[in-house]
RODO-2510 file (C-alpha; in nm, 4 decimals, decimal comma):
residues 249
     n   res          X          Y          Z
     1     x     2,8180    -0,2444     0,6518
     2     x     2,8819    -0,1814     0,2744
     3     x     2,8994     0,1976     0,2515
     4     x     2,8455     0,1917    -0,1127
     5     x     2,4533     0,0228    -0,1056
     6     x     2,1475     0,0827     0,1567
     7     x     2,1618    -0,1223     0,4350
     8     x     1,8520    -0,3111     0,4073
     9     x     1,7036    -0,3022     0,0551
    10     x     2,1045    -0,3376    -0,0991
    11     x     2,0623    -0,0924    -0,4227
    12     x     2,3893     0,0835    -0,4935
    13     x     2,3172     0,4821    -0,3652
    14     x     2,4323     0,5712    -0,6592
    15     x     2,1077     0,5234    -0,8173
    16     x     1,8668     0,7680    -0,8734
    17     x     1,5107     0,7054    -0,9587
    18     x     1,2221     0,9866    -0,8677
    19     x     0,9417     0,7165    -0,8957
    20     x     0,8363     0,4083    -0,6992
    21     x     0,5482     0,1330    -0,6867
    22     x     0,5746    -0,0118    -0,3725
    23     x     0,3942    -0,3990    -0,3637
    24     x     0,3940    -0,6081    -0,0278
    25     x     0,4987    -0,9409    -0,1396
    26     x     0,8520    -0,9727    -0,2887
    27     x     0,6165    -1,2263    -0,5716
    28     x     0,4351    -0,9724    -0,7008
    29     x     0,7517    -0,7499    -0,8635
    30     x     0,7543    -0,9584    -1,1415
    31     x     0,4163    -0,9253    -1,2493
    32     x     0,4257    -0,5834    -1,1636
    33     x     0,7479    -0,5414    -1,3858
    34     x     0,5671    -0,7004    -1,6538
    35     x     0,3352    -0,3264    -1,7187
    36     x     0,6494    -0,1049    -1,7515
    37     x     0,9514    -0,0726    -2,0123
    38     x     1,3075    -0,2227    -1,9138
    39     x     1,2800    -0,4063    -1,6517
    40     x     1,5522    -0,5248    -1,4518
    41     x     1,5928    -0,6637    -1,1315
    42     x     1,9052    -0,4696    -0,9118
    43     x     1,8676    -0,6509    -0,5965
    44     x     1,7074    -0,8815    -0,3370
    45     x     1,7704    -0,8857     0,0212
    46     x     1,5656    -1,0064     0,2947
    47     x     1,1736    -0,9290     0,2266
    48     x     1,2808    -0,6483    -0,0512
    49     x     1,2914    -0,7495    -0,4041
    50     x     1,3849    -0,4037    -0,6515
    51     x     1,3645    -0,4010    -1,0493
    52     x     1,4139    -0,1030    -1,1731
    53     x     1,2582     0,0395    -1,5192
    54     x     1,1067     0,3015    -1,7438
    55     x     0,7085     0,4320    -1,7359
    56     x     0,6991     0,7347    -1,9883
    57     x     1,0801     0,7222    -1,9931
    58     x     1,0955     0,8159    -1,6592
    59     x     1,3022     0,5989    -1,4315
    60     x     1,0868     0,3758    -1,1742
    61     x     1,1820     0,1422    -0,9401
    62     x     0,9553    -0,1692    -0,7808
    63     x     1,0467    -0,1903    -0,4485
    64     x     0,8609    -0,4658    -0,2377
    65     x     0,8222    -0,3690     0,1204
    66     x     0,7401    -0,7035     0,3274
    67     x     0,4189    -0,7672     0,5666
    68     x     0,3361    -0,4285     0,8173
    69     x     0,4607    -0,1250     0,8833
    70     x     0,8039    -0,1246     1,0030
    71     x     0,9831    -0,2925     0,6433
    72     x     0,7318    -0,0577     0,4749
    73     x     0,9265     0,2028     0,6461
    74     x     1,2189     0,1068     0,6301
    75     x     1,1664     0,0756     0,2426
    76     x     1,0459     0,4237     0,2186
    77     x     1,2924     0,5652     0,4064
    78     x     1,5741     0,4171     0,1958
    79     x     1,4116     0,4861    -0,1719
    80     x     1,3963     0,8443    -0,0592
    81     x     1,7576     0,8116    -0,0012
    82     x     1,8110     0,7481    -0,3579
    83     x     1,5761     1,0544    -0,5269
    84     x     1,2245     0,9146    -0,4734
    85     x     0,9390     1,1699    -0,4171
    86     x     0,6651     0,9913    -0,5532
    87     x     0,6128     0,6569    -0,4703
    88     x     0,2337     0,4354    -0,5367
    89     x     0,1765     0,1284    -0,2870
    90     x    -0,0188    -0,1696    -0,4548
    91     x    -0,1364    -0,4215    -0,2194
    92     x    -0,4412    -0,6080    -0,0573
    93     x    -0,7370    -0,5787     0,2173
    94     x    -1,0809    -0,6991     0,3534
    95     x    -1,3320    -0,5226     0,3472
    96     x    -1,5467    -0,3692     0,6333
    97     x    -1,8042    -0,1746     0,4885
    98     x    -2,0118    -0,3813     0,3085
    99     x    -1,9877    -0,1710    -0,0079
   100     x    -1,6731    -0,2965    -0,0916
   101     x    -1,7033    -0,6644    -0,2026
   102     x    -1,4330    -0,8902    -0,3205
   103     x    -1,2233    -0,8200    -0,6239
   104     x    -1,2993    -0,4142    -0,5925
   105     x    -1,0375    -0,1890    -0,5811
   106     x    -1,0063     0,0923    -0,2732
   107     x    -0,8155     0,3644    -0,2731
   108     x    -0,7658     0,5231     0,0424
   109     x    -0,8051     0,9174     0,1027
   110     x    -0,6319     0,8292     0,4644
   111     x    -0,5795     0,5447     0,6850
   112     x    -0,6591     0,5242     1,1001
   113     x    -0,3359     0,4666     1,2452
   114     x    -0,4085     0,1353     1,4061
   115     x    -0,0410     0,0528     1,3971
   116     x     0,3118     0,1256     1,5885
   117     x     0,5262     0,2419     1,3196
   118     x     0,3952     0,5580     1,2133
   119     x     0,3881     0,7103     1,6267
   120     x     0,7255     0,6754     1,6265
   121     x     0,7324     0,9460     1,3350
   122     x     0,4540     1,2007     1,4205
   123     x     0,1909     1,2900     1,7538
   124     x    -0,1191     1,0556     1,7130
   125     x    -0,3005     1,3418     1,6474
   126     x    -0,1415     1,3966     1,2986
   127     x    -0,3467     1,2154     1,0142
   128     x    -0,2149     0,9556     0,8074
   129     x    -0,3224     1,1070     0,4558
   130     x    -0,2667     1,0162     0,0894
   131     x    -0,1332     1,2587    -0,1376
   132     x    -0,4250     1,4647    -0,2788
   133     x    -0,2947     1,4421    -0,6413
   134     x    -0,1600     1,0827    -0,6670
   135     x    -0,5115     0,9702    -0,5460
   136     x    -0,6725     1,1703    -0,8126
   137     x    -0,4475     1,0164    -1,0936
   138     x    -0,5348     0,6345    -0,9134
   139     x    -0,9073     0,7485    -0,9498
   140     x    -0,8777     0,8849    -1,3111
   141     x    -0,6635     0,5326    -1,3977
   142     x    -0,9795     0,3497    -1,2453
   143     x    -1,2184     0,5068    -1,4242
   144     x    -0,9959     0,5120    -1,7767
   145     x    -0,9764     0,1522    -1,7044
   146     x    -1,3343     0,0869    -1,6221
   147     x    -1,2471    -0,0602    -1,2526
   148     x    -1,5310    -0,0669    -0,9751
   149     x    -1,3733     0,1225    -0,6800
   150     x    -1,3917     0,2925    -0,3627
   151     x    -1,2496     0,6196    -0,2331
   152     x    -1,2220     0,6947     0,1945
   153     x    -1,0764     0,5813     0,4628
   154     x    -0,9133     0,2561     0,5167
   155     x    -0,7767     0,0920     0,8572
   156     x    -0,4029     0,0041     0,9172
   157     x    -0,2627    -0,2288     1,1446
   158     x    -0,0289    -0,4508     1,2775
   159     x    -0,1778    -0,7860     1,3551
   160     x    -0,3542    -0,9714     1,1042
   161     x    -0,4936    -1,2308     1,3243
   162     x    -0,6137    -0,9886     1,5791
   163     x    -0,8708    -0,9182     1,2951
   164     x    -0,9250    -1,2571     1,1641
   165     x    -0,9101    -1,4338     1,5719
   166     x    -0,9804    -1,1504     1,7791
   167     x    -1,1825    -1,3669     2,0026
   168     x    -0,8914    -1,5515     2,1134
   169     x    -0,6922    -1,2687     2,1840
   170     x    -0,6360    -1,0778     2,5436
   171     x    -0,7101    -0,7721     2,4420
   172     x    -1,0211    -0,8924     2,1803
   173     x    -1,2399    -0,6443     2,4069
   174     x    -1,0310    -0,3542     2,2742
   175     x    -1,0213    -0,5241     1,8655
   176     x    -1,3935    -0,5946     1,8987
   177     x    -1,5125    -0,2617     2,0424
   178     x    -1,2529    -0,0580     1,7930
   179     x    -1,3900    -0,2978     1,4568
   180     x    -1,7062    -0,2083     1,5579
   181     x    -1,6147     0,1670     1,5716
   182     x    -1,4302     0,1431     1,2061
   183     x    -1,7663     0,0074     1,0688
   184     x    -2,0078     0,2619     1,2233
   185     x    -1,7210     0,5374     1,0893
   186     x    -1,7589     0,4136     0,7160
   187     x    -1,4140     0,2673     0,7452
   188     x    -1,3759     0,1141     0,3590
   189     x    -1,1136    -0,1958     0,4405
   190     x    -0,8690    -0,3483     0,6373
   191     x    -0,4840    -0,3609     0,5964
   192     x    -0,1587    -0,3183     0,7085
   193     x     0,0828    -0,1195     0,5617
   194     x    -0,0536     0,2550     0,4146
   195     x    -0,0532     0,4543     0,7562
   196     x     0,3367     0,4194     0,8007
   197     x     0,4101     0,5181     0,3642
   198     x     0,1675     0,8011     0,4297
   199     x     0,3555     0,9309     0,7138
   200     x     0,6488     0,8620     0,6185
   201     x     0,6000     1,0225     0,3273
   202     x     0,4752     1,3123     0,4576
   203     x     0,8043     1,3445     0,7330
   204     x     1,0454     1,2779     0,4110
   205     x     0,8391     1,4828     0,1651
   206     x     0,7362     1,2466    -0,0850
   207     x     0,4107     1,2330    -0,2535
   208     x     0,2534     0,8993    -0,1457
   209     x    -0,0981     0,7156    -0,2478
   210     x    -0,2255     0,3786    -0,2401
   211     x    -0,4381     0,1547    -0,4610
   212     x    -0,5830    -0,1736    -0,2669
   213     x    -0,7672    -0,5036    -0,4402
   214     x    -1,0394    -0,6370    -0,1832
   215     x    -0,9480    -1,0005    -0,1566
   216     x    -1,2662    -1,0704     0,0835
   217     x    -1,4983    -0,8759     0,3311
   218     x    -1,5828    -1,0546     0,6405
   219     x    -1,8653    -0,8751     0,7200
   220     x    -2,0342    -0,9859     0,4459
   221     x    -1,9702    -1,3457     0,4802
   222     x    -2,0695    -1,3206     0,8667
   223     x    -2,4075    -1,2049     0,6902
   224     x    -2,4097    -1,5100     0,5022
   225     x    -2,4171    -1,2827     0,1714
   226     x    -2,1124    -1,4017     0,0196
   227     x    -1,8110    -1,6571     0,0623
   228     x    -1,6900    -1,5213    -0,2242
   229     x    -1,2861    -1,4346    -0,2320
   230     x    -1,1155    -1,2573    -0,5793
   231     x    -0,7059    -1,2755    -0,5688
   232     x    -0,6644    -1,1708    -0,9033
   233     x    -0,4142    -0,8827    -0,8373
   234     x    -0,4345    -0,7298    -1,2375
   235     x    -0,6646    -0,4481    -1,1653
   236     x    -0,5235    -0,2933    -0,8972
   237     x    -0,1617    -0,3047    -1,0773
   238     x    -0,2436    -0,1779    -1,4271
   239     x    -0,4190     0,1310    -1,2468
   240     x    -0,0863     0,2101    -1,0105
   241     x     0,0519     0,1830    -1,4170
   242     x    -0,1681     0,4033    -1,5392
   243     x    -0,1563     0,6553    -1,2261
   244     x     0,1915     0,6751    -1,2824
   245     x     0,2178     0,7915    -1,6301
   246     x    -0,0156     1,0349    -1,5324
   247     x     0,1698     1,1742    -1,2583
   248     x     0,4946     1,1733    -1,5107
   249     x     0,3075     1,3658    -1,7872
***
């Protein structure tokens, strides 16, 4: 083990950096490093790429975290190692209610904890929530922007094709009966990742929130509404930007 770097993501500990946007795939850092000042990439191990820069001459690090809860963890837990207390996840989901159609953003007020990660951190009954403030800078950087969005409740899990195949699953009784549940609830989207940074975050004391783009929603192509899919990621990462140079001042 080098004592001198974290063990997964490899930055020196050394570092410090207060401020972190947190994107799933390791392809997206780039792009995302493309919105703030500086950029430069530090390190890339395994599923977590890091460039660190400047937002409002603030240091900020991009961090990707990987597919799921555990590497989003892991990523969290290591960043707050090095100074972070504020950190903004960018990512993807599907939409369940039928509000939210494809190529709208969602940003999550609190995610059901549909996933493994975050009960081995805190009791089941302890809610996964974003941090009050970061999702009011995400909503003000939405409307600045002129974004359609969403605020609520999102899902989080741990198997994607439980969602997409739960008919050919053992257990599709339990995924069918609990999707069915998340709709009648107003549950906004589907994804996999914002349960564990929220309670995470909330065990290591750092402010966390979340801004989503809604690839596709199912529900509304099972209506035969839609087919319609949007994967242009621009949106949702100019308004974790903006959110971010409002939480800096």
């Amino acid at each position: 083990m080098n004592e001198e770097k974290l063990f997964h993501l490899d930055i020196p500990k050394n570092i410090r950096v207060g401020y972190a946007i947190l994107p799933g795939d390791p392809g997206r850092v780039e792009k995302i490093a493309a919105y703030i000042d500086s950029p430069e990439k530090i390190a890339y191990n395994r599923e977590f790429c890091s460039v660190m820069g400047k937002i409002n001459g603030e240091d900020v690090i991009i961090t990707s975290t990987g597919i799921g809860g555990p590497s989003a963890a892991i990523a969290l837990e290591e960043l707050s190692q090095i100074g972070v207390k504020c950190a903004v996840r960018i990512g993807t989901c599907g939409g369940i209610n039928t509000s939210v159609i494809p190529g709208d953003l969602v940003i999550p007020t609190a995610a059901v904890r549909m996933e493994g990660t975050s009960k081995e951190y805190a009791p089941i009954e302890f809610p996964a929530a974003a941090d009050f403030d970061i999702v009011k800078n995400l909503v003000n950087a939405a409307d600045e922007l002129g974004y359609r969005y969403h605020t609520g409740i999102i899902q989080s899990k741990d198997s994607f094709y439980g969602q997409h195949s739960p008919q050919t699953m053992p257990v599709s009784y339990e995924l069918k009966n609990k999707w069915s549940a998340w709709k009648k609830l107003g549950v906004l989207a589907s994804e996999m990742e914002a349960a564990a940074l929220f309670t995470v975050g909330a065990v290591r004391g750092i402010r966390v929130g979340c801004v989503l783009h809604a690839l596709w929603n199912q529900e509304i192509k099972e209506k035969c509404l839609s087919e319609q899919e949007n994967f242009d990621m621009d949106a949702a990462i100019k308004t974790a930007v903006r959110a971010l140079k409002f939480a800096i001042g």
